[in-house]
RODO-2510 file (C-alpha; in nm, 4 decimals, decimal comma):
residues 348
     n   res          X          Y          Z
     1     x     0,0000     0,0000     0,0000
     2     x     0,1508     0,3386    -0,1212
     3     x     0,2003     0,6017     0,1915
     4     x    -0,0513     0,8814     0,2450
     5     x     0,1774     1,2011     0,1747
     6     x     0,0345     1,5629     0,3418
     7     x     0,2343     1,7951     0,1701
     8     x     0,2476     2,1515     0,3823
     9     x     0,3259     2,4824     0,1966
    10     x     0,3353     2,8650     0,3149
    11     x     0,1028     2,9868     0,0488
    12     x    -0,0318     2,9923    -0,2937
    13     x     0,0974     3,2492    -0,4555
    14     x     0,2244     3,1945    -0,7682
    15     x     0,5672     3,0560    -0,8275
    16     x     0,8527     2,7409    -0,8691
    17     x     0,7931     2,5939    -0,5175
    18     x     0,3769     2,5512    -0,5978
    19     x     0,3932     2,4378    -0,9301
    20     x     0,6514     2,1340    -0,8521
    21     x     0,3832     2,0543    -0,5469
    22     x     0,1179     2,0690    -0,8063
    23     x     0,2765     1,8241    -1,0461
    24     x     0,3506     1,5916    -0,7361
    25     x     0,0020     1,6031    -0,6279
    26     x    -0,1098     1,5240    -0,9621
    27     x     0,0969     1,2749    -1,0211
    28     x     0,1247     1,0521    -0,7072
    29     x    -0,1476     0,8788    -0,5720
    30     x    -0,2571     0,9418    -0,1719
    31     x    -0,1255     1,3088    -0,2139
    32     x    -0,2852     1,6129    -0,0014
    33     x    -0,2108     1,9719     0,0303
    34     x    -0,2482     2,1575     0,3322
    35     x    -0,1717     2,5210     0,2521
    36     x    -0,0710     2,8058     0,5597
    37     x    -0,2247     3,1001     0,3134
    38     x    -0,4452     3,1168    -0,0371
    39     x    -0,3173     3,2234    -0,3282
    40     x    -0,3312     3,2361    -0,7011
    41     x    -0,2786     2,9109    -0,7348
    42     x    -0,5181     2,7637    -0,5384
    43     x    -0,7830     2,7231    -0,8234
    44     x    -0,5301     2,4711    -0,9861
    45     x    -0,5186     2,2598    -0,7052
    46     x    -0,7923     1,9435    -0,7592
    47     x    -0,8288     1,9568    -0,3635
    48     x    -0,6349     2,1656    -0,1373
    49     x    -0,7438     2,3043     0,1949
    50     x    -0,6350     2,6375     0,3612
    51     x    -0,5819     2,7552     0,7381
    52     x    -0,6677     3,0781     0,7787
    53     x    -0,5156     3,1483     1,1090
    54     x    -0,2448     3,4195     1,0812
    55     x     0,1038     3,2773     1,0961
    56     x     0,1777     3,4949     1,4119
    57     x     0,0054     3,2487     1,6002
    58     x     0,2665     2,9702     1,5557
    59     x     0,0977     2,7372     1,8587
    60     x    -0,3103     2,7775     1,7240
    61     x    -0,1302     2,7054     1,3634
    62     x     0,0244     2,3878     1,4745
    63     x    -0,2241     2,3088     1,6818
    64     x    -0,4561     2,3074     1,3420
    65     x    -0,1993     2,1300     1,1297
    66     x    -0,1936     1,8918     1,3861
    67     x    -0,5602     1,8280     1,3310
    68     x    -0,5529     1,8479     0,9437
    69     x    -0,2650     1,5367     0,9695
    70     x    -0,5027     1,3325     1,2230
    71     x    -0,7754     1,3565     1,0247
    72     x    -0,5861     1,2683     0,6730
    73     x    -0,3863     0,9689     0,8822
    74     x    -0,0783     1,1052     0,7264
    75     x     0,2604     0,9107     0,7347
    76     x     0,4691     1,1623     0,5422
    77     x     0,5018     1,5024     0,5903
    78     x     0,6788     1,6713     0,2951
    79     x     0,7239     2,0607     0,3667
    80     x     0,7724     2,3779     0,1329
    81     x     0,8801     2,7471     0,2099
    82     x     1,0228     2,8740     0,5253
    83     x     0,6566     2,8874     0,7208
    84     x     0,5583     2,5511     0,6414
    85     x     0,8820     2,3985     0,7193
    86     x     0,9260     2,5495     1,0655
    87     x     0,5035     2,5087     1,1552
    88     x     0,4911     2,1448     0,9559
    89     x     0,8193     2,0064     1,0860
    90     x     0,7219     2,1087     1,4156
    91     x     0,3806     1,9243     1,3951
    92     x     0,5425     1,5990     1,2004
    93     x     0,8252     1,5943     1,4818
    94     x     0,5221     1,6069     1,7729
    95     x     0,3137     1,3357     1,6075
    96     x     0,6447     1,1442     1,5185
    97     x     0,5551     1,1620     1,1369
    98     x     0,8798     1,1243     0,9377
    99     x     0,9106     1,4834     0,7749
   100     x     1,1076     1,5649     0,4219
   101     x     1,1500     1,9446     0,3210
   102     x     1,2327     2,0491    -0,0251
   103     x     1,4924     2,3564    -0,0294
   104     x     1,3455     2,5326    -0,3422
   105     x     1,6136     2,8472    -0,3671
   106     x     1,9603     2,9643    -0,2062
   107     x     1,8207     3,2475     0,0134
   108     x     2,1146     3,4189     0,0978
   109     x     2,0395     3,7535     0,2468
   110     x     1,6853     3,7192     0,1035
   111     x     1,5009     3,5473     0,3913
   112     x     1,6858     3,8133     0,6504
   113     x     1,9379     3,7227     0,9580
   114     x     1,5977     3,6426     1,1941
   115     x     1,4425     3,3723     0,9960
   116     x     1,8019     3,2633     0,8430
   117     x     1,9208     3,1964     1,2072
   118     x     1,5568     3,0152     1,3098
   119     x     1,5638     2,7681     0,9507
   120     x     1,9522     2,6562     1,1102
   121     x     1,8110     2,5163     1,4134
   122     x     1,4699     2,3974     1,2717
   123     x     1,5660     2,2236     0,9042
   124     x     1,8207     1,9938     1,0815
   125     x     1,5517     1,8020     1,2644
   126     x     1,4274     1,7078     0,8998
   127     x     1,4146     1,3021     0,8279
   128     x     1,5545     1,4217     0,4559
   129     x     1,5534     1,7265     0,2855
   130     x     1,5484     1,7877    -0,1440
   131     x     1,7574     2,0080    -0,2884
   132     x     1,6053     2,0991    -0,6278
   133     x     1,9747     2,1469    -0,7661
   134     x     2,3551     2,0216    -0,7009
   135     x     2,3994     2,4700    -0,5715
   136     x     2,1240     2,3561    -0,3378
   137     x     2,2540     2,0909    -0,2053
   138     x     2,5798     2,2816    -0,1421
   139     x     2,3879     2,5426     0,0162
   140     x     2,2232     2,3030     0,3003
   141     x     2,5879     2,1324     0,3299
   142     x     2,7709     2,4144     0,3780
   143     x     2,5293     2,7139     0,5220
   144     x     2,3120     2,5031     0,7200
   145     x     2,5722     2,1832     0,7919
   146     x     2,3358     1,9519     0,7024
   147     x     2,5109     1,5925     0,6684
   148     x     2,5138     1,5189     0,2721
   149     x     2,3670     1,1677     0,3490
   150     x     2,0426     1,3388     0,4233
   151     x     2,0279     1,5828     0,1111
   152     x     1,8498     1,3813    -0,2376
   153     x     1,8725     1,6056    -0,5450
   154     x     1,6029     1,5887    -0,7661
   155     x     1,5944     1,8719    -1,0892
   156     x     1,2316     1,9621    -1,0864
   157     x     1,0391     1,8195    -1,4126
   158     x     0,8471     1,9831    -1,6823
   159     x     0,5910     1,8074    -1,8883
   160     x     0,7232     1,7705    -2,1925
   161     x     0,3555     1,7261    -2,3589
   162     x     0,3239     2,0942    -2,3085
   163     x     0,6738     2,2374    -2,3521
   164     x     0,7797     2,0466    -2,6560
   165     x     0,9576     2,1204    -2,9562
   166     x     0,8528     2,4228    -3,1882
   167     x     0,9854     2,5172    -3,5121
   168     x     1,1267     2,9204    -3,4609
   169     x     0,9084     3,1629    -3,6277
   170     x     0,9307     3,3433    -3,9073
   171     x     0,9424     3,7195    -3,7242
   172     x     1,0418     4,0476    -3,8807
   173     x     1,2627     4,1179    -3,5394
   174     x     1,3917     3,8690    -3,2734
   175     x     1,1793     3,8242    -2,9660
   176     x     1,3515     3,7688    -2,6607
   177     x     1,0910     3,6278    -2,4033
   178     x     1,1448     3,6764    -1,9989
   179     x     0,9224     3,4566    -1,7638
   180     x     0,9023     3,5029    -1,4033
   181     x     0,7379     3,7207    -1,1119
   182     x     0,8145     4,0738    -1,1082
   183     x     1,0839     4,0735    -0,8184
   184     x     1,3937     4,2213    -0,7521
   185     x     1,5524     3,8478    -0,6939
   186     x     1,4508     3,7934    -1,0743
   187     x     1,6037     4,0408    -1,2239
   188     x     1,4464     4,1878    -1,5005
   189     x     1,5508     4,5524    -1,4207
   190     x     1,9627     4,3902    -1,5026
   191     x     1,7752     4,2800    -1,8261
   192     x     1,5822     4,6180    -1,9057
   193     x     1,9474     4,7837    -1,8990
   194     x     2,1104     4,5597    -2,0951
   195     x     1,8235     4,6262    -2,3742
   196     x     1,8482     4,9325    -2,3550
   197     x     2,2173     4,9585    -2,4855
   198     x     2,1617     4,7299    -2,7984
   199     x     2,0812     4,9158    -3,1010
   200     x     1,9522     4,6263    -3,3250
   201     x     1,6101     4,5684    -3,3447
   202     x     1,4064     4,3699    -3,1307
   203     x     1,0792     4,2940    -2,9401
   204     x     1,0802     4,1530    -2,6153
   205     x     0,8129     3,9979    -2,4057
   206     x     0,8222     4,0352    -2,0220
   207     x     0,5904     3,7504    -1,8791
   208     x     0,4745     3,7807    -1,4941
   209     x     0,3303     3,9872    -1,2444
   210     x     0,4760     4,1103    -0,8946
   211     x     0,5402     4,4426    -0,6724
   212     x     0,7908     4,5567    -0,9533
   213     x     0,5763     4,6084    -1,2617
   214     x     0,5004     4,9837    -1,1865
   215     x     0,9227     5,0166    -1,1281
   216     x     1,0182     4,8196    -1,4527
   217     x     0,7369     4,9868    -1,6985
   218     x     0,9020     5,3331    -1,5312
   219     x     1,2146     5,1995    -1,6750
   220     x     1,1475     5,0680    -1,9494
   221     x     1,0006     5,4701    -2,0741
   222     x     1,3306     5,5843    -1,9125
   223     x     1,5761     5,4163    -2,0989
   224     x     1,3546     5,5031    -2,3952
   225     x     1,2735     5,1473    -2,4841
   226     x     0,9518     5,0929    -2,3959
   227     x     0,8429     5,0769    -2,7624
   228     x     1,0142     4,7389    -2,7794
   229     x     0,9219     4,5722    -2,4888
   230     x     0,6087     4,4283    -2,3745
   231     x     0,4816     4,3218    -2,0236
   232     x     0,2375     4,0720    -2,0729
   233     x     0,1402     4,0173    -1,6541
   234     x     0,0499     3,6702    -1,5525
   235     x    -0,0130     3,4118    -1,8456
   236     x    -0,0980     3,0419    -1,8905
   237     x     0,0390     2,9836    -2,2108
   238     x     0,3967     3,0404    -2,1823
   239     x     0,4696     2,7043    -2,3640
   240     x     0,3016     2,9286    -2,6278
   241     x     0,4939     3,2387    -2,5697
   242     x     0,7943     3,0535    -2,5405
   243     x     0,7069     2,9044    -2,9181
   244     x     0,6697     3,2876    -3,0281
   245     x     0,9956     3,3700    -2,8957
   246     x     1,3553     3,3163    -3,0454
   247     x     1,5463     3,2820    -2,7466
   248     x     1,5217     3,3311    -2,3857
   249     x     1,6553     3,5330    -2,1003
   250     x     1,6615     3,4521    -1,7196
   251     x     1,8626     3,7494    -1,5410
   252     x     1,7769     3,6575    -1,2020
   253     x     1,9988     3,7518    -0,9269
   254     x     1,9726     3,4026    -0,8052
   255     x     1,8091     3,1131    -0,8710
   256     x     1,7637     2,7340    -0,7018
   257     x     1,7589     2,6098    -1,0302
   258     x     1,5768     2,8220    -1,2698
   259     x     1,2465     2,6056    -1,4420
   260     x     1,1884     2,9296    -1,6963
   261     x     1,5535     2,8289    -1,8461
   262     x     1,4066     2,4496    -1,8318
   263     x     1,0851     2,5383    -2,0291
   264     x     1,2791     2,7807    -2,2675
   265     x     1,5057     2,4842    -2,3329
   266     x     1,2611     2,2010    -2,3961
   267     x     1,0641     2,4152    -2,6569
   268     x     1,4142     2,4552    -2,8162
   269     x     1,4863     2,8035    -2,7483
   270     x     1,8670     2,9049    -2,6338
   271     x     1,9030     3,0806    -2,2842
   272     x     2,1089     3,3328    -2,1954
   273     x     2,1050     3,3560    -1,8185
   274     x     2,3461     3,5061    -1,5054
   275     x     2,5946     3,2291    -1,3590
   276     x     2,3715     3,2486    -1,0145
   277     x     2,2616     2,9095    -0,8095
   278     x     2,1161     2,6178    -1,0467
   279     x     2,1813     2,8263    -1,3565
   280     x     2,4580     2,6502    -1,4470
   281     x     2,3001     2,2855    -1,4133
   282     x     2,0544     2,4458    -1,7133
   283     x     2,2439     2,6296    -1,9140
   284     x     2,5140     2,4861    -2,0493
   285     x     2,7694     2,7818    -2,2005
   286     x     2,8393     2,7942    -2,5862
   287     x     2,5875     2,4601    -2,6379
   288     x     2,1944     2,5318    -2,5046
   289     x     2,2982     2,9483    -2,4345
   290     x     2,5092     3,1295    -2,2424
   291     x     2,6070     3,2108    -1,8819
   292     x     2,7555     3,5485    -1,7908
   293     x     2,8950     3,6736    -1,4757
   294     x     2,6453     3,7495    -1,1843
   295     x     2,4363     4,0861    -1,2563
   296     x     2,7127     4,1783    -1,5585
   297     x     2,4926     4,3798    -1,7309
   298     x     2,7764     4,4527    -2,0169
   299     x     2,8273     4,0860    -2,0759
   300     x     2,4401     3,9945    -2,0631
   301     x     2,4101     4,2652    -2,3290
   302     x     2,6437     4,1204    -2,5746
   303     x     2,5361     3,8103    -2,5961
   304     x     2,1975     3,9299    -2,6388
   305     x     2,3192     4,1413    -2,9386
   306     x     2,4823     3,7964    -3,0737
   307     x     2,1896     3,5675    -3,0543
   308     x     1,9603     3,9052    -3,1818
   309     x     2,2339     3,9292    -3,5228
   310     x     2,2470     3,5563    -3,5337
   311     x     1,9972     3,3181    -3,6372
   312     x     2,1874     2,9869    -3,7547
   313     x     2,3640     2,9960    -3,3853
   314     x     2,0068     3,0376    -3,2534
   315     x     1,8898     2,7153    -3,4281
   316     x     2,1821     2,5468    -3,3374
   317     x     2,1859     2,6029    -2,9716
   318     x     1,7948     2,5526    -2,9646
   319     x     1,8116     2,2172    -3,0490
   320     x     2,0958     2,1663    -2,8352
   321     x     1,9304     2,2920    -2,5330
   322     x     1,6016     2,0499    -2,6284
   323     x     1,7687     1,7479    -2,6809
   324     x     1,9839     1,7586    -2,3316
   325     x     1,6596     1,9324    -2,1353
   326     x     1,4528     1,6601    -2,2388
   327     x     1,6951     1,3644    -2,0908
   328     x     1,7453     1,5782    -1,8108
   329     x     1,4565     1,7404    -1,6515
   330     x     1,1330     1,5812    -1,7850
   331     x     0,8468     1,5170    -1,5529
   332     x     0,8640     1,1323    -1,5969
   333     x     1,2112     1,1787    -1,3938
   334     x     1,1042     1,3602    -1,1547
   335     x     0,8444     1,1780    -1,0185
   336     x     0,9932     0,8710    -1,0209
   337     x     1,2979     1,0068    -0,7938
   338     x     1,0109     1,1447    -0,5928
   339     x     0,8427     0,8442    -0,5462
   340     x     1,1923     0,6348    -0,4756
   341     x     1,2292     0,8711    -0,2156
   342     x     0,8612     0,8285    -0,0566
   343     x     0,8979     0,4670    -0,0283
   344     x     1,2296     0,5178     0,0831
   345     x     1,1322     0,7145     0,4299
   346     x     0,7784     0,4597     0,4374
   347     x     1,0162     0,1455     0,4703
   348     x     1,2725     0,2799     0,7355
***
């Protein structure tokens, strides 16, 4: 009989960590979601339920979580997000539940010295933890000195029956497509000023929403190149967009392992992306794209212009970057590590 899984995450907002629980959920039997706050995501969910109390009140929270994992007869807990890991470990670890956590970024000065300090003492008590990337894994080892016997890395999957292979279009200019949340972690201001210095035509399409769409559209008209770029908000198609693109940029500051660069790849589009966290298990420089040094805005702007000025290179590296995406990161993978892991912690 396969274990009954409660996965625990902070919220439902839109992003990497929720759509890798929402391809587990879907795709392994006796899965639940209890979620610590709502969301834009929660409509995807086929059944997810929601505690409302406010996450101040650690002790009522656990105290409900507690109840959720009674009622569902859980025997896994698998938590994701800072919340969820500190509220759900702390309720798997009272019930003596075996708990996994999945480390879905490198947070390095991101989640602030308060909650950086807490996750050192709390994440060790883990059964196992996932580190979405080889830089993950790293991370836990050496930030949080977790033993490496206790760290499984599993690349997150992407269904390759919706990002698949798509001949380039025939467009008058190159688009460049950019897909993520409208954050400061992601970037897109580093890629708005590298546009903004290349003088060969181009469109580019800016997919996402977030707190920084007022800041970036602001720049955009100030570096006099908002003509070329469009910001599309929140979209369901990017397979689509992706398609409509030529190649693909991911400028994020830092990334666990970056699933925009996966998706680019698999629909055979090179990436061009910052040398930051997972990047590098992605991209691989010269073949699918090409790296550049952390938040060099110089360097990501030539080899912009070259893809732009070069279309045979773009071909090239776009099939390049399918082919090795596909062995490496399809969804089929995934779960199957996922589940080896699951039965795993059930038989110990």
């Amino acid at each position: 009989m396969e274990p009954k899984i409660v996965h625990i995450i902070s919220h439902l907002k839109v992003g990497g960590a929720q759509r890798l629980l929402l391809d587990l959920v879907k795709n392994i039997p006796n899965s639940k979601v209890l979620a610590l706050a709502g969301g834009a995501m929660a409509e995807d969910f086929p059944e997810v339920e929601v505690i409302r109390t406010s996450n101040k009140l650690f002790p009522k929270k656990i105290k409900d979580i507690k109840k959720y994992l009674e009622k569902e007869e859980a025997n896994i807990i698998h938590t994701h997000l800072w919340h969820a890991d500190f509220m759900g470990g702390t309720a798997a670890a009272q019930m003596h539940l075996p708990w996994i956590a999945t480390e879905h970024s490198i947070n390095w000065g991101v989640e602030g010295k308060l909650k950086h300090s807490a996750k050192k003492q709390f994440i060790k008590k883990a059964d196992m933890l996932v580190a979405i990337s080889n830089q993950v894994k790293q991370y836990l080892i050496k930030d949080f000195n977790i033993p490496k016997e206790k760290i499984f890395t599993i690349y997150n999957g992407v269904d390759t029956n919706i990002f698949k292979f798509t001949d380039f279009p025939d467009n008058e200019r190159p688009v460049i497509a950019c897909v993520g949340r409208l954050d400061h972690i992601k970037g897109q201001d580093l890629l708005l000023r590298a546009l903004a210095g290349i003088e060969s035509e181009y469109k580019c399409l800016i997919v996402g929403d977030g707190g920084e769409k007022k800041k970036l559209e602001a720049q955009a008209i100030e570096f006099g190149i908002r003509k070329k770029v469009e910001f599309l908000g929140s979209r369901k198609d990017v397979a689509d967009i992706f398609g409509k693109a030529d190649f693909s940029v991911v400028p994020s500051r830092q990334e666990g392992l970056g699933l925009a660069a996966i998706e680019s790849s698999l629909v055979g589009r090179p990436v061009i992306g910052f040398n930051v966290g997972g990047l590098g298990e992605v991209i691989q420089d010269g073949r699918t794209g090409f790296l550049v040094p952390a938040e060099s805005v110089g360097a990501m702007q030539e080899k912009i212009e070259i893809l732009i000025n070069d279309q045979t290179m773009r071909r090239e590296m776009g099939e390049t970057a399918y082919a090795y995406a596909k062995e490496k990161f399809s969804l089929q993978k995934m779960i199957a590590s996922y589940k080896e892991l699951y039965a795993h912690i059930a038989n110990q």
